[in-house]
C-alpha positions as CSV (number, residue, x, y, z in Angstrom):
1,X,17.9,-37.6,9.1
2,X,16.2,-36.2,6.3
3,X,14.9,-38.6,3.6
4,X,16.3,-38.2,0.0
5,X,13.1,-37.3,-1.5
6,X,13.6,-33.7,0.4
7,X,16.9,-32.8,-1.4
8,X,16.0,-29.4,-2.8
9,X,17.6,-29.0,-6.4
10,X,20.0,-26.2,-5.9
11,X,18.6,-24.9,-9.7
12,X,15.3,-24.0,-8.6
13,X,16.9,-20.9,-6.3
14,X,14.2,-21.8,-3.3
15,X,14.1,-18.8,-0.6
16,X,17.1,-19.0,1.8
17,X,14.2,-19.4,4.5
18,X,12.7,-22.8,3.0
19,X,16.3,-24.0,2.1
20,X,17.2,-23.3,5.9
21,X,14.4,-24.6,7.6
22,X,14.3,-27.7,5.7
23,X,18.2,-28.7,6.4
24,X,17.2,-27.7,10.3
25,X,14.6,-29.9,10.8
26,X,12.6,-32.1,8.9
27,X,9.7,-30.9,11.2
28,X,9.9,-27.3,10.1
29,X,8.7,-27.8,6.4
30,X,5.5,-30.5,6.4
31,X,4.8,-32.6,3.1
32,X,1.9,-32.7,1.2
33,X,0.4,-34.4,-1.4
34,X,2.2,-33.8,-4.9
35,X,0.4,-30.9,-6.8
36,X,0.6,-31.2,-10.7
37,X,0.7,-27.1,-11.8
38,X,-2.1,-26.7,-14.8
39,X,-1.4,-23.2,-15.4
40,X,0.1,-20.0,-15.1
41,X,-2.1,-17.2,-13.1
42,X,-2.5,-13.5,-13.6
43,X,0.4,-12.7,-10.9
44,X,2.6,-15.7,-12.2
45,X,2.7,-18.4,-10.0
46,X,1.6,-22.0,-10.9
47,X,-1.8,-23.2,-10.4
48,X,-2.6,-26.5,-9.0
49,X,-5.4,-28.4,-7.1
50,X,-5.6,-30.0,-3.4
51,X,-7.9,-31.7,-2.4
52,X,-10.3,-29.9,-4.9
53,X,-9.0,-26.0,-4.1
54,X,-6.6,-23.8,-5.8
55,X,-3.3,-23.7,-4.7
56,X,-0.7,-21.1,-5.9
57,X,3.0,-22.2,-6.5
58,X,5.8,-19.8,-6.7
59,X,8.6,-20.8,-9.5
60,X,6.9,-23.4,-10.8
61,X,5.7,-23.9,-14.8
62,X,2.6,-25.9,-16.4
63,X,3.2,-29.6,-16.6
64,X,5.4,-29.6,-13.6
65,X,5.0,-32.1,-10.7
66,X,6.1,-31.0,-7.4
67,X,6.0,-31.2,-4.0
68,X,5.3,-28.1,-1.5
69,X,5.2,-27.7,2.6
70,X,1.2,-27.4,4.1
71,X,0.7,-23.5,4.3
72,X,-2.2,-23.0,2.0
73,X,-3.2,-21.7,-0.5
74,X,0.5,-20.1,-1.2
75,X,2.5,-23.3,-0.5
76,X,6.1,-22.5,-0.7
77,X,7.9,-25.1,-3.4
78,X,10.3,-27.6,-1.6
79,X,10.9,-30.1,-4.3
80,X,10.3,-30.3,-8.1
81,X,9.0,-34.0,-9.1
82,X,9.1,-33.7,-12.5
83,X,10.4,-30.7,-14.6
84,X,8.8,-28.5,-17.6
85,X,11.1,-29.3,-20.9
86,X,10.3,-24.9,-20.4
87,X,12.3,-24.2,-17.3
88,X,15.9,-23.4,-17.6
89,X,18.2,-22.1,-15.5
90,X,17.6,-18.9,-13.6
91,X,20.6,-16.0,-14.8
92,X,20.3,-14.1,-11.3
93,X,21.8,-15.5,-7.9
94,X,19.2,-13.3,-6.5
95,X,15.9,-15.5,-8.1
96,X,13.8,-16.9,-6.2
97,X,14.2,-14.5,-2.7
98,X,14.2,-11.6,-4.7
99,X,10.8,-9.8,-5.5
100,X,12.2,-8.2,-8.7
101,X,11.3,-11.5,-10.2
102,X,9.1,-13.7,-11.3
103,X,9.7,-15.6,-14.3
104,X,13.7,-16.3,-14.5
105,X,13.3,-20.2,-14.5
106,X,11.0,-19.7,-17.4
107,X,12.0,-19.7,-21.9
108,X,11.6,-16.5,-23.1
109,X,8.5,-18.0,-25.5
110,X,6.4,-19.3,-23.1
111,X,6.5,-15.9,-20.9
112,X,5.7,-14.0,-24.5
113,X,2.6,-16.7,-25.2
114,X,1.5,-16.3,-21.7
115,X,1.3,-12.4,-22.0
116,X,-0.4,-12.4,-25.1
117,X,-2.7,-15.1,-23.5
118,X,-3.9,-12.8,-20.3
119,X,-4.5,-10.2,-22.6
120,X,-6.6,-12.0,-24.8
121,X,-8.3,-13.5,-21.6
122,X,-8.7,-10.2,-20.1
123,X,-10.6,-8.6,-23.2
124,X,-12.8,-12.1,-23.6
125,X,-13.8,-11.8,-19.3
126,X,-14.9,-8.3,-20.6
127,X,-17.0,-9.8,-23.1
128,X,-14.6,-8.9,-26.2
129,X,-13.0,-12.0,-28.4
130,X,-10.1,-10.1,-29.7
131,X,-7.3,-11.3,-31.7
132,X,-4.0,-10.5,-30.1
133,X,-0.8,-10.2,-31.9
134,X,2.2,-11.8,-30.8
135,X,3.7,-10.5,-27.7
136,X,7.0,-8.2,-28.9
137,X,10.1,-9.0,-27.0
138,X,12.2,-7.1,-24.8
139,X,16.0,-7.4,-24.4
140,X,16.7,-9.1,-21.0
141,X,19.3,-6.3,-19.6
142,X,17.4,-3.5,-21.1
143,X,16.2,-1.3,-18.1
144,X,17.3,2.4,-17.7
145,X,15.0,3.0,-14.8
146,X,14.7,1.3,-11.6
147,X,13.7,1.6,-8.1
148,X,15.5,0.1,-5.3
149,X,15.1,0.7,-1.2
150,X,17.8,1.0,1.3
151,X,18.1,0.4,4.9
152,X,20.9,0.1,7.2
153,X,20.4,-3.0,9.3
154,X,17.6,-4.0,7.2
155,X,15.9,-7.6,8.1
156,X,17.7,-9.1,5.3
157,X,18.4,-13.0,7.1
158,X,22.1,-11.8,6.9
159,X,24.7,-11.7,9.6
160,X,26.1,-7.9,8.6
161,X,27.8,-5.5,10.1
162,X,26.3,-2.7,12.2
163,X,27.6,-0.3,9.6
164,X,26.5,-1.9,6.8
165,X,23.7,-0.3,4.2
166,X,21.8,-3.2,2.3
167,X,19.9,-1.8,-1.2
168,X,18.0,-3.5,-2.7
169,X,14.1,-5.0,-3.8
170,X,12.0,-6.8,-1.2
171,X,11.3,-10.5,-1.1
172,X,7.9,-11.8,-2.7
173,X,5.2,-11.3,0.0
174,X,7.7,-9.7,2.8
175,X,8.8,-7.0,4.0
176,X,12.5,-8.2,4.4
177,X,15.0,-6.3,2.0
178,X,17.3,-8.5,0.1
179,X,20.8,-6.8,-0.6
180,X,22.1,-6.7,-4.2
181,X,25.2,-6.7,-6.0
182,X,23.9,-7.5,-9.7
183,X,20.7,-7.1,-11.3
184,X,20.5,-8.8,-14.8
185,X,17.4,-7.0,-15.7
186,X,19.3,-3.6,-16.0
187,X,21.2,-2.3,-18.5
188,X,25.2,-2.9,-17.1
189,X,25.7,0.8,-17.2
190,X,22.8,1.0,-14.3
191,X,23.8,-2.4,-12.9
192,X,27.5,-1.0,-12.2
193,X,26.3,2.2,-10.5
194,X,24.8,-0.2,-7.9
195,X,27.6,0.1,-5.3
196,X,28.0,3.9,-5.9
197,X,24.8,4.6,-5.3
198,X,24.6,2.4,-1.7
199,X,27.3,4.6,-0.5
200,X,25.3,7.6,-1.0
201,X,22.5,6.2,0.8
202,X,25.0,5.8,3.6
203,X,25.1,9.7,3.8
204,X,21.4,9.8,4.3
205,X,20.3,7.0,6.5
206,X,19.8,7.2,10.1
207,X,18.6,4.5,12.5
208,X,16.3,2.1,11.1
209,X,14.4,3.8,8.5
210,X,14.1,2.6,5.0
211,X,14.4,4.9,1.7
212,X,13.6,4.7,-1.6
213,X,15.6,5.7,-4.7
214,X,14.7,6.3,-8.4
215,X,17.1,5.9,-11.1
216,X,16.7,7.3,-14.5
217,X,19.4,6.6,-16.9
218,X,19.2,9.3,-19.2
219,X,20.5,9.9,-22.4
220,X,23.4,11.9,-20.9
221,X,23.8,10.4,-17.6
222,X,22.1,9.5,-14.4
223,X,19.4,11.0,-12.6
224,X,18.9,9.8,-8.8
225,X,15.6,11.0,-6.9
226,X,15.6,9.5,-3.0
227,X,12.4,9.7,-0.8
228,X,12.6,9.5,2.5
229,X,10.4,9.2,5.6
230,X,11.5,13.0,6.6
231,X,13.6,15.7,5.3
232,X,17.4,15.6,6.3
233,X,18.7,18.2,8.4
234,X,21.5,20.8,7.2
235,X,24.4,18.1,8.4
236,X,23.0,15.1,6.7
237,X,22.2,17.6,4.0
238,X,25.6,18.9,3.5
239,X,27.4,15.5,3.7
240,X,25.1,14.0,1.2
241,X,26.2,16.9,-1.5
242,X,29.6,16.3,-0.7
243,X,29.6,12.6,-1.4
244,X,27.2,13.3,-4.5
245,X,29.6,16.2,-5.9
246,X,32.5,13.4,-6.2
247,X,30.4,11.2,-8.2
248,X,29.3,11.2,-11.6
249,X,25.8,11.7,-11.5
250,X,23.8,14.7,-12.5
251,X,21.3,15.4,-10.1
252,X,19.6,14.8,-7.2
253,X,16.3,15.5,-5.6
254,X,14.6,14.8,-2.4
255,X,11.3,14.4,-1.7
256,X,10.6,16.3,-4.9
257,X,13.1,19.1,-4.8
258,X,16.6,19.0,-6.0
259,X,19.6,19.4,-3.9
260,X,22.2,19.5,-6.5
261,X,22.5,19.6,-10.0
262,X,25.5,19.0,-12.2
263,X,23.5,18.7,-15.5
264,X,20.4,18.2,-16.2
265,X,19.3,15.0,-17.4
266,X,18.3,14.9,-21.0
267,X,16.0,12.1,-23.0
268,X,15.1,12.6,-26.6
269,X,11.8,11.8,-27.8
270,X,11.3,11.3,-31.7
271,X,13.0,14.8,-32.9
272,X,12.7,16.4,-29.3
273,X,15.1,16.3,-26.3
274,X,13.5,17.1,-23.4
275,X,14.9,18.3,-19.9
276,X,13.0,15.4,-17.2
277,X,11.7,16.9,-14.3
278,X,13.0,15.1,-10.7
279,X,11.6,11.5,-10.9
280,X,10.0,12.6,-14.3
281,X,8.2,9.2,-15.7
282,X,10.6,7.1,-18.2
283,X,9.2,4.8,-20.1
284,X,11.5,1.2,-18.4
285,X,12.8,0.3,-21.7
286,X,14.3,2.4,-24.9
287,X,13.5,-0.7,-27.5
288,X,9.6,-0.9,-25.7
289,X,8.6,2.7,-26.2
290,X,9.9,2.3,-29.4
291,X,7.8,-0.2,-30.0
292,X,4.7,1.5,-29.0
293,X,5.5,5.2,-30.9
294,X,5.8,3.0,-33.9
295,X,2.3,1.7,-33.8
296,X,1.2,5.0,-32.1
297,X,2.6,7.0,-35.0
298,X,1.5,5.2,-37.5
299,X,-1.9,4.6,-36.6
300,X,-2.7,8.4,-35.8
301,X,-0.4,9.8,-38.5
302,X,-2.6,10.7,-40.8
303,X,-4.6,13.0,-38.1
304,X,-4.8,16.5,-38.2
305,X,-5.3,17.6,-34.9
306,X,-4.4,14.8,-32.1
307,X,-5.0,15.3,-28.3
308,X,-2.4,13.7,-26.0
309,X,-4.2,12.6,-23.0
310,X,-1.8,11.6,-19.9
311,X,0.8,12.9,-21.4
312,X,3.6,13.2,-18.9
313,X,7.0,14.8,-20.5
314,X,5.9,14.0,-24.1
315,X,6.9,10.8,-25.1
316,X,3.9,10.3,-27.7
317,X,2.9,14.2,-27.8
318,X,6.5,15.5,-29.5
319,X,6.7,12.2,-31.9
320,X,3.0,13.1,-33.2
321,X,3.7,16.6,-33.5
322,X,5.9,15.8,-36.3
323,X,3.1,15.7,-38.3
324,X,-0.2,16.3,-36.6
325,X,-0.7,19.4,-34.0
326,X,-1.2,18.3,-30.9
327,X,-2.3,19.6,-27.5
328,X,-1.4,17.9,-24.6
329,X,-3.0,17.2,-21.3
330,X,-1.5,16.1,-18.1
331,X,-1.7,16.9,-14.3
332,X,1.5,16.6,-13.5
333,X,2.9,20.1,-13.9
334,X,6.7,20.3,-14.5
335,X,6.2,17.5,-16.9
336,X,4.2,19.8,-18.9
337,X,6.7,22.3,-18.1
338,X,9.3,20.2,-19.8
339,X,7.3,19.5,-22.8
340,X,6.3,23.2,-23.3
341,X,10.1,23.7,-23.9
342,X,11.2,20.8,-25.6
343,X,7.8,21.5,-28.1
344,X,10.3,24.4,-29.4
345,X,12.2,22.3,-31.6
346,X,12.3,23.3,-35.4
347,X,10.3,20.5,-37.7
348,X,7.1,20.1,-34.8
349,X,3.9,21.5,-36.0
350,X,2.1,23.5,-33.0
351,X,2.3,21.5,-29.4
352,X,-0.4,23.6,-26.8
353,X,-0.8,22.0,-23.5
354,X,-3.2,21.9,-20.4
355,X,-2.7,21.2,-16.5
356,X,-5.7,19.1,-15.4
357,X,-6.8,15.9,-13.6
358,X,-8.2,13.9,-16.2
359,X,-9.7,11.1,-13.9
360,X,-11.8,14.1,-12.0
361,X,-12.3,16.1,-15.0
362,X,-12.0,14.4,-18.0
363,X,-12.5,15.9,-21.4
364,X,-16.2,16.6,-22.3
365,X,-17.3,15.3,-25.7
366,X,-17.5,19.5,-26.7
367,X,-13.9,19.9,-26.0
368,X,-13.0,16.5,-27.9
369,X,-14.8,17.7,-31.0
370,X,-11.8,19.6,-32.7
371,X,-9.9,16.6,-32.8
372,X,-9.7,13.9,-35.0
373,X,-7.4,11.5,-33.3
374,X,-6.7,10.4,-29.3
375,X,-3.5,9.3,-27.9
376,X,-4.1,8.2,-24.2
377,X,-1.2,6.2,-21.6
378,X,-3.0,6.3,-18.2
379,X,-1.9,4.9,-15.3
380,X,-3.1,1.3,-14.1
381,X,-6.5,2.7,-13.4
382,X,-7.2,3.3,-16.6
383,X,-9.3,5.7,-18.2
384,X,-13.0,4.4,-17.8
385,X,-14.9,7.7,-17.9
386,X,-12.7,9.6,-20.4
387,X,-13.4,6.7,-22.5
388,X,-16.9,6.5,-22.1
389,X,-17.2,11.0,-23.8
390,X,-14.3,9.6,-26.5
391,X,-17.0,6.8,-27.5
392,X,-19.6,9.3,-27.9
393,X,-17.5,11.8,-29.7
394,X,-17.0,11.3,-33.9
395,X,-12.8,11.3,-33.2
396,X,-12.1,9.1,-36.1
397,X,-9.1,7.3,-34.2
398,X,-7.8,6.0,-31.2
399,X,-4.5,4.7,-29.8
400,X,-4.7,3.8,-26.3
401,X,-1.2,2.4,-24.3
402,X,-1.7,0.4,-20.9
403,X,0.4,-1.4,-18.5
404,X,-3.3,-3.0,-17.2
405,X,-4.8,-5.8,-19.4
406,X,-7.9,-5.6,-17.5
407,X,-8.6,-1.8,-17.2
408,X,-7.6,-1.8,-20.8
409,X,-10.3,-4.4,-22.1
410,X,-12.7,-2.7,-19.5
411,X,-12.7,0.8,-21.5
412,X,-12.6,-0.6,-24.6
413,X,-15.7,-2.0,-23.9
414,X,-17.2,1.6,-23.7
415,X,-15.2,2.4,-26.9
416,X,-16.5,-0.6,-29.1
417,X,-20.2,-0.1,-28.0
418,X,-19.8,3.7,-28.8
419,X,-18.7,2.4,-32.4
420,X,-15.7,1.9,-32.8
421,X,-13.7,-1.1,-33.9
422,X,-10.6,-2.7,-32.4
423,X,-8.1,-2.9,-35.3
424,X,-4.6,-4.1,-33.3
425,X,-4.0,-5.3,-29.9
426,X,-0.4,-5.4,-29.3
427,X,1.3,-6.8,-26.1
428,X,4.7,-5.8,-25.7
429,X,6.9,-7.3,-22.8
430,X,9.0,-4.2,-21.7
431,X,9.3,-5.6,-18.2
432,X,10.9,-9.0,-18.9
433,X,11.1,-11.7,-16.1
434,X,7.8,-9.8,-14.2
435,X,4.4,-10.6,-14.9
436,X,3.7,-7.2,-16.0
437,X,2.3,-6.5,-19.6
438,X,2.3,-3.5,-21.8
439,X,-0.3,-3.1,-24.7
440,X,-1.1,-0.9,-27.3
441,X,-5.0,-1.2,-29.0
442,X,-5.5,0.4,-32.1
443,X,-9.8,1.9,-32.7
444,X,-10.9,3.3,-35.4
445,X,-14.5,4.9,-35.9
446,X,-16.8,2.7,-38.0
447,X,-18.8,5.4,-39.9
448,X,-22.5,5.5,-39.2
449,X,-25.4,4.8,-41.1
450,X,-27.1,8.2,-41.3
451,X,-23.3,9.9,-42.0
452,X,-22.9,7.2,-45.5
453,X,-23.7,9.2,-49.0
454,X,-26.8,7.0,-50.2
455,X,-24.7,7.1,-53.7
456,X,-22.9,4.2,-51.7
C-alpha cells in the first residue's frame, strides 16, 4: 500500500504515465530527496539542486518544494511539498501530457517578468546591460495559426478504436501523440474546427504514418496545408476533395501545392490585403503583430527609403510603405509574389522587391547605402552576417523583430560596436503559456565624430 505522502494532487495535471505507474506500484516511481526549485530555466522547467547538480523539474515554479522519482537530471514531478502563492490552476485538461504547453500552472505576471528577464539575461551573456521594457501581454485564446499532427493508431496510452484518427501535439520529450478535443490557446473559432479537420485527415491517412497540418485563420476563413510522408494517389486524392468540398474551408494544399481552392484566403496588413501563399507565414497572434508594426512603424517612420529584409508576404513591408518606399527582400518566392500584388493598393508609396537568400548572400554595405532605415524578422538563426555590413553602413535606423533572445543580443552586439545605440528592447509574449519570446530592438546611428559640423 502506498504511503500518503505519494498522493499526487490531482491540480498539478502530472502525465498519465507517472499518475499510472505510481497507483501500480510503489516500486515503479523511486523517491528522492526533496528538491527546492530556485528558478525558472531558458526552456521553462524549474531549477533545483541534488546532491550539488542541476536538476530540471517540469511544472514546477520558484519557491516550490517538491518531491520527484530518481531519473536524473529531468526528474519527472510526483508530489508538490509546498506550493508557489504563483501557481494556479491549469485551464486545459490537456496540461501537463500535452507538449503545447509549458506554463499553464503559472500567473500571467510572473510568465511576463520571466520573459523580460531571459531577454535581458540573454543581451548581458552577450556582454550588453540593456534595459528591457516590460514584457506586452497576449490574450490567452488568441492564436489564428496552429500546427497539429495526425495519426491513426497513434501511441497515444489510449485504448481506441482501430478506426480511430487521433490529432493532436506531442507530449514533452516523446514521440507519443496526445489526441485533442480543446485547445485554450486558440482562438474558439480554430478551436471548433478541431473535429472537422480530424475527419479530413481520415480521408488521407493510411497505415501508421503520421501527418502534419497547418492552419491559418485568415481574415476570411480557413486555410489548411497537410504534409505528408508521400503524395496520395488519385483515390485518396479524390476522396479527400470530396470530403473538403462539403466543408467550409477555403483551400487546401499538399506538400506545397493546392488541391482545391474555394477562395483564397485573405489577411490585411496595415492598408493592404494580401492573398497568402499555401502555408504562407502568419504572424501567431493579430494583437502581437500589432504590437510590433506599432513600434516598427514608428521608429522607422520618418525614413525615406526602408529595406525590408526577410520579408515574407509583407507584414512590415506594406505598413512602412505607407509612408516610406520600400524594397523588399525575401527568398521565399510566392510570398514575394503575394506582396508584389497586394503592393498595388492606392495610398502605398513605391514597394520593389527581390528573391534572394539573405543568410548566403546578404546585402553588401554598397547595396545598403541608398537606404536610410532597415526592417529585418529572420528566422531563429538570426541574422549575424547581414548585421555585421548594416553596422558598417551609415543606415541611420534599425528595427530588428526576433523570436530568439539569444541570436538577437548576438547581432546586436555587431550592430552596437559598429555604432549604433540600442534605444528599445521590447519583449512581447505572442505565444502565451510557451516559453517562447518575441522582441523588437530599436538602433539608431550615433553620428560620428568626423561627420559633426565643428560649429557644434
Amino acid at each position: 500500500m502506498l504511503d500518503a505522502a505519494w498522493k499526487l494532487p490531482i491540480s498539478c495535471h502530472l502525465p498519465l504515465k507517472v499518475v499510472t505507474a505510481t497507483v501500480n506500484s510503489c516500486y515503479a516511481v523511486r523517491a528522492m530527496a526533496e528538491i527546492l526549485i530556485e528558478k525558472l530555466g531558458s526552456a521553462g522547467d524549474g531549477i533545483g539542486r541534488h546532491d550539488g547538480r542541476p536538476v530540471y523539474v517540469a511544472n514546477t515554479l520558484p519557491g516550490e518544494n517538491v518531491r520527484t522519482n530518481d531519473d536524473l537530471p529531468n526528474p519527472l514531478l510526483i508530489e508538490i511539498l509546498q506550493e508557489s502563492p504563483e501557481r494556479r490552476e491549469p485551464p486545459c485538461p490537456h496540461f501537463g501530457r500535452c507538449g503545447g504547453c509549458t506554463f499553464q500552472h503559472a500567473s500571467d505576471q510572473l510568465i511576463l517578468d520571466w520573459k523580460r528577464d531571459e531577454v535581458a539575461l540573454a543581451f548581458l551573456q552577450a556582454g550588453i546591460t540593456a534595459k528591457v521594457e516590460a514584457t506586452i501581454a497576449s490574450p490567452h485564446a488568441a492564436r489564428r495559426r496552429v500546427s497539429f499532427t495526425a495519426s491513426r493508431n497513434a501511441n497515444t496510452g489510449d485504448v481506441a478504436a482501430a478506426s480511430a484518427i487521433s490529432l493532436g501535439y506531442k507530449e514533452r520529450r516523446s514521440d507519443a501523440l496526445v489526441n485533442i478535443n480543446s485547445c485554450t490557446i486558440l482562438l474558439p473559432a480554430l478551436a471548433a474546427e478541431i473535429a472537422g479537420v480530424r475527419d479530413l485527415c481520415r480521408t488521407l491517412l493510411r497505415g501508421n504514418e503520421e501527418i502534419q497540418i497547418a492552419i491559418n485563420l485568415c481574415d476570411n476563413g480557413f486555410d489548411l496545408a497537410f504534409d505528408l510522408p508521400q503524395l496520395p494517389n488519385e483515390t485518396i486524392t479524390a476522396g479527400f476533395v470530396r470530403a473538403f468540398a462539403k466543408s467550409p474551408y477555403l483551400r487546401a494544399s499538399i506538400n506545397g501545392d493546392v488541391v482545391i481552392e474555394n477562395e483564397k484566403p485573405l489577411v490585411k496588413f496595415g492598408k493592404a490585403q494580401v492573398a497568402l501563399p499555401p502555408g504562407g507565414f502568419l504572424q501567431a497572434v493579430r494583437a502581437a503583430e500589432d504590437e510590433m508594426a506599432k513600434l516598427v512603424t514608428k521608429h522607422l517612420g520618418g525614413r525615406k527609403r526602408v529595406v525590408d529584409l526577410f520579408s515574407g508576404s509583407g507584414t512590415f513591408s506594406l505598413r512602412l510603405a505607407e509612408r516610406s518606399r520600400v524594397h523588399a527582400v525575401e527568398m521565399d518566392g510566392p510570398a514575394l509574389a503575394a506582396l508584389r500584388s497586394a503592393s498595388s493598393v492606392e495610398g502605398l508609396k513605391s514597394v520593389t522587391i527581390e528573391e534572394r537568400d539573405l543568410h548566403a548572400l546578404p546585402l553588401t554595405a554598397s547595396e545598403l547605402k541608398p537606404f536610410d532605415g532597415v526592417c529585418l524578422d529572420p528566422p531563429r538563426a538570426g541574422a549575424e552576417d547581414q548585421c555585421r555590413l548594416i553596422a558598417s553602413s551609415n543606415i541611420k535606423s534599425v528595427a530588428y523583430i526576433s523570436c530568439n533572445p539569444s541570436t538577437l543580443a548576438r547581432d546586436a552586439v555587431h550592430l552596437i560596436e559598429g555604432g549604433y545605440k540600442l534605444d528599445k528592447l521590447v519583449p512581447i509574449d505572442q505565444f502565451v503559456f510557451s516559453p517562447h519570446i518575441e522582441a523588437v530592438a530599436l538602433f539608431s546611428k550615433k553620428p560620428s565624430k568626423s561627420a559633426r559640423s565643428i560649429f557644434r
